[in-house]
Structures are given as C-alpha cells and as structure tokens.
N, C-alpha and C positions, 0 to 999 in steps of 0.2 A: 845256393844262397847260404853265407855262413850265417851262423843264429847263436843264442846263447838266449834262448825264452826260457823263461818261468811264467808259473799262473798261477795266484789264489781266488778262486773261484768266490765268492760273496754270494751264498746263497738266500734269497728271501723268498717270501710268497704275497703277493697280493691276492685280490679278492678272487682272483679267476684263472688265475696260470702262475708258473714256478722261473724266478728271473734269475738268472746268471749269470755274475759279471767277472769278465778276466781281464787281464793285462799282461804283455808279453814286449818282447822284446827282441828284434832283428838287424842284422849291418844288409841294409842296402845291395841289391843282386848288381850293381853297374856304378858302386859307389855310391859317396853323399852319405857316408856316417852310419850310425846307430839312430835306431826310431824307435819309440815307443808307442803299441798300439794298446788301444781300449777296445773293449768287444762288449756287444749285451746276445745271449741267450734267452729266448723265450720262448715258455712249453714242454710241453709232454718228454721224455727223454726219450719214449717211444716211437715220437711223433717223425712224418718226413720232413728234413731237413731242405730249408731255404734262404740261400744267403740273399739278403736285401740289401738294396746300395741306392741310395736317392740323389739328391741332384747336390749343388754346392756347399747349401744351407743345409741338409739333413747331418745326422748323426745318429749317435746307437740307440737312441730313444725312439726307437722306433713305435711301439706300444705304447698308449696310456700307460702312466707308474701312478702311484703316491704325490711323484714332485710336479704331474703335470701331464699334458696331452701327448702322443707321439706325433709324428711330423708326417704319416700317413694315414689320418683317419677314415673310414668310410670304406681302408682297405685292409690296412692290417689291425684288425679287431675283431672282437668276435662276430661270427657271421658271416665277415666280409673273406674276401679269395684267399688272403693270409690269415687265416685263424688261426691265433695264441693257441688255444684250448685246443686245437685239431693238428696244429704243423708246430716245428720245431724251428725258430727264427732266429735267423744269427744278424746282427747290423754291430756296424765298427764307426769309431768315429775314424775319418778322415786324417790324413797324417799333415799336419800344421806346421811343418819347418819354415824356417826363413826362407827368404826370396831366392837366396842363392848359398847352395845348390838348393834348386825348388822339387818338391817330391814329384816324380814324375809320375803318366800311369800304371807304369812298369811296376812305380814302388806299391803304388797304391796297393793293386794286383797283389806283389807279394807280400804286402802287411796282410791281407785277407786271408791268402792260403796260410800265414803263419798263425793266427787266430783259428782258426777250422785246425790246424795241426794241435792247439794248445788246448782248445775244447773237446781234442779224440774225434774227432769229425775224417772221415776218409771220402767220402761222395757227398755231393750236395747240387739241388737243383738254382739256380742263379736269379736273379731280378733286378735288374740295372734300368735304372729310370736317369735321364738326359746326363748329368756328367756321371753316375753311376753307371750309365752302360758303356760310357768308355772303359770306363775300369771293369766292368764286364766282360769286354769284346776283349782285352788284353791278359782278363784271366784265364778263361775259356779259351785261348790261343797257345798261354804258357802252360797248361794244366787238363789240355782237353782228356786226360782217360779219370778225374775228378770232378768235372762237370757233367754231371747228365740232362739236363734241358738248360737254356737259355732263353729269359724273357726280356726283349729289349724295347722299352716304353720313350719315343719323343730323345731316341739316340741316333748316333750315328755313326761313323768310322772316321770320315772325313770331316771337315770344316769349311762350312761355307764361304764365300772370301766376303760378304757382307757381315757376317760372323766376326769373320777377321777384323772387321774394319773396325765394329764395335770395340770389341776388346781392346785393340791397340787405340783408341780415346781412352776408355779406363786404365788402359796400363798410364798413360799420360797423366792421368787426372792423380792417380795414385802417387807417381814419383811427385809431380810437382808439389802436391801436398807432404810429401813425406821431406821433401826437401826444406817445404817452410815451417816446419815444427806444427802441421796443420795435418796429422794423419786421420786422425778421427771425421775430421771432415770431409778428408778426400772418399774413406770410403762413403760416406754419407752420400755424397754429389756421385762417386760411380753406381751406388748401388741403384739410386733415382733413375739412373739412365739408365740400366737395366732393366728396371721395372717396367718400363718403358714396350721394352719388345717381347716382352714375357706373355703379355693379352694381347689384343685384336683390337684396331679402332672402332668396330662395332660395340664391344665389350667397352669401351671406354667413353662412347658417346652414349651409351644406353648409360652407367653409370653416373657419368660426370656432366652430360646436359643441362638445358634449364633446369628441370625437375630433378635430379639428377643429388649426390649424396651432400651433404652441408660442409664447407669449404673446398669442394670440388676436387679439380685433377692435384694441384697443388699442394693441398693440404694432402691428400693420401700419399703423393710424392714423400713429401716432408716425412711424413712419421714410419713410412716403410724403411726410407733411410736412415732415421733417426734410431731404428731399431736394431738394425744390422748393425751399422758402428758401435752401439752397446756392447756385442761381442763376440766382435771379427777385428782383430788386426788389419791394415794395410798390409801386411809384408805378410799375413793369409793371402789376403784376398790376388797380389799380387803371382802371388805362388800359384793357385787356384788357374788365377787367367792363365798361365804361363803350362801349367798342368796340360790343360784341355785343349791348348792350339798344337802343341809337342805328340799329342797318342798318333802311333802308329804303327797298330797291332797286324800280325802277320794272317789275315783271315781264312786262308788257304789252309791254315791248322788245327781250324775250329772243326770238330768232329761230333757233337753231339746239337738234337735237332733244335733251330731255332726261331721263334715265334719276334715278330717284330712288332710293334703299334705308332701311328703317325697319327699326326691331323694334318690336316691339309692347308689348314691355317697357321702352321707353326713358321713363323720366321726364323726361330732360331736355327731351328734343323728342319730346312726345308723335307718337302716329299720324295723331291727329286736325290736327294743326298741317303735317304733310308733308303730308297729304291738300290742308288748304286751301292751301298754298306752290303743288302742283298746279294748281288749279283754278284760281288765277289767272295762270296760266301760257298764253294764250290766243293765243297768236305761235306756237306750236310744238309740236313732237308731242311725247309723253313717253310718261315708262311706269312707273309704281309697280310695287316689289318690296319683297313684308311677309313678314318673318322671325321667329320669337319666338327669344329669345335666355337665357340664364342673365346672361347680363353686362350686359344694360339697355344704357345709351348705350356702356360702350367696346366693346362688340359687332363694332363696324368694327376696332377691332384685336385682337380675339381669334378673332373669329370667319373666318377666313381662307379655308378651302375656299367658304363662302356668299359673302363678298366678291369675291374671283377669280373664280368663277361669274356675278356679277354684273357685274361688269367687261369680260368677256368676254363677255356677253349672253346664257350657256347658260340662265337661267333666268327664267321669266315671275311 
C-alpha cells in the first residue's frame, strides 16, 4: 500500500474519557486514487484496544461527545461491552468517494489499518457489525498476525441473492433520480425501502397497527428517509450498495479466533449465510451465537443486553 499519512491528533477531554481525533491519508492498495481517512480515538491509552466498524449509516462517533449521541448506545458507553473508560476505541468514518471508482472493501480494510498505523496502534481486537463486518472479514484476511479476536454481529461473507435483488432496485432508484436532477430524493425513496427489511413484520405490525404509533408505517417511512437524504449523497449511498455486493475476502486467511452473532430473523443476512461465512472459516476457531429477535437485521442495535453478552463471551 503506497501512503503518504500525516496525523494531528486534536486532543480533548469530556466528562468521562480522553478523545482523539486524526486524519491521514492513503493511495488505494488496487488503485482509485488517494483517500482521506477520519478516525476518533477513545479512552485510556492504557486501555485494550478495539476497532469498531458499524453498519452503513455509523461513523467515528462512535461514543456520546459534546456534539451528540454515538451511533452505538447501550453498547459502547460506559458500562456497556465497549467501555470508553475501561477499552481503548478506534471508529473511522467510512471512505465517501464517488460512484466510480467506488471504495471498495478492500479500501475500506486499508483506510483502517492506515488509521491503527497513524494512531501507533500495532494489534487490535475487531468489531464489525453488518457492513462493518465485511470490512472486518476483509481486514482480518489482509492483516491476520494484527488481528487478534474478531467479532462478527448480523454479518456475512457472502450476499444473499434476495439481498441482491434489493440493492439492485436501490441502485435503480438512485440513478434514475440522479439522472433527473432529483438526487435527494432518490436516496429518500431507497433509504424507505430499506427501512423496510431492516425490522420483522411482527415488529411492524405491533408498531404500526390499529393501536399502533400516530401516522403509522408511512409516516415513520417518510422521516427515516427524509433523514438520511439530509446527509448522504446519492453517489455515497450508490458507492455503499456497490461496496457491499463486490466483498470478497479470502477466509482461509483469517487466523485469529472468531466469534459470530445472528438472528434468526434477519433477512438481510440470513442464518443460513452466517452459518456458511463460518464454515469457511477453516484457519481458526469460532463460535456461532443464534438469537431470534423482533427487529430482524437492526437487532445488533436494539438488542443490547443479547449484544454485550455476546461481546463479553457470557453466552454460547
């Protein structure tokens, strides 16, 4: 990987741990230019080190700050499996290029190890939560004697072809809106349809029933869209889809031990798809942990007390 990183570390303190923020800079390990990556730091300098990777929408705010919530409450706080105060916490924002060339996993992967290289980081244990574990599965592939555990939450290797099918409507939805000077919108209408498969019809009919929350399915459609498009690009979001149907990490390379978590209800990544990500997994010891859930794929962020259990190994 050629590089040319620098970092000025921005050190602050909130009320309960020590935050640090870098920025570096890498040329693509398979081409597609120069990236710029963001990183945050969080915690003890002492502390063991954990890289965190969340799903499409996460980024390096991982932790409560000043400017607001992080994007995994209930788990990286204090208390919870990732504790600020107790572990040392690396999250990166995601690399944002245009659609073409689209950052692939590959880059993703190496914007992370370049971040861990620019913060003095040489080992670190992993956390990839649903497109983070791709980018998980592909770092721990390229970097297995830097990896020492892997935790893989509502991930998988492969891509379901209902997956597929999904996506390629969003990718539609996107161009043609990108084409009618209507991109805001488009992601608006794909994000909706995502929302979509992210929960369980049960979870939707306990919600949205008679009884159910005030302007219904509809109205929660509307404003989860309307939220995303505030601030996601099309030609992200595009990049993103194109991301996640393209990984594919060499798993036979993965050498340190790896923890997996399903539900059973996830359509996204089916059970059957974590099972076979498992099975080829033939370097290292693992351990499947199957959950049923109400909330289908976002399960990994609602479902907290089963997550922190899992993270902390209390359960088989």
């Amino acid at each position: 990987m050629s590089a040319l990183a620098s970092s000025t570390p921005d050190r602050c303190r909130t009320a309960q741990w020590r935050v640090q923020e870098y920025s570096c800079g890498f040329e693509r390990p398979h081409g597609g230019g120069w990236s710029d990556v963001r990183g945050r730091v969080v915690g003890p300098d002492d502390g063991a080190v954990t890289i965190v990777l969340g799903g499409i929408s996460a980024d390096r705010r991982l932790v409560e700050d000043e400017e607001g919530p992080g994007w995994w409450p209930g788990v990286a706080e204090a208390g919870g499996a990732l504790d600020p105060t107790r572990r040392r916490l690396v999250s990166m924002d995601f690399l944002d290029d245009a659609a073409e060339p689209f950052p692939t996993v590959d880059d993703q992967a190496a914007a992370v190890l370049m971040l861990a290289d620019t913060a003095g980081i040489e080992q670190f244990a992993l956390v990839g939560a649903s497109y983070g574990g791709s980018v998980g599965l592909s770092l721990a592939a390229m970097a297995p004697d830097r990896v020492s555990r892997l935790d893989l939450l509502c991930a998988s290797a492969g891509v379901h072809p209902m997956t597929q099918a999904l996506r390629s409507i969003q990718r539609e939805i996107l161009k043609l809106a990108i084409e009618a000077g209507q991109g805001a919108r488009g992601v608006d209408i794909a994000r909706r349809l995502a929302m979509t498969t992210y929960r369980t019809p049960e979870e939707f009919a306990r919600r949205f029933g008679p009884d159910g929350e005030p302007g219904g399915v509809e109205a929660y459609l509307c404003a989860r869209g309307a939220d995303y498009a505030r601030t996601v690009t099309p030609e992200r979001f595009l990049s993103r889809l194109a991301s996640m149907d393209a990984a594919a990490p060499d798993l036979s390379a993965i050498t340190c031990p790896v923890n997996l978590l399903a539900f059973s209800s996830d359509s996204l990544v089916p059970l059957d798809q974590v099972e076979a990500t498992r099975a080829a997994l033939t370097g290292c010891e693992t351990r499947l942990v199957v959950h049923d859930s109400q909330y289908g794929h976002d399960a990994f962020l609602k479902e907290t007390a089963l997550v922190n259990a899992f993270l902390e190994g209390r359960h088989d």
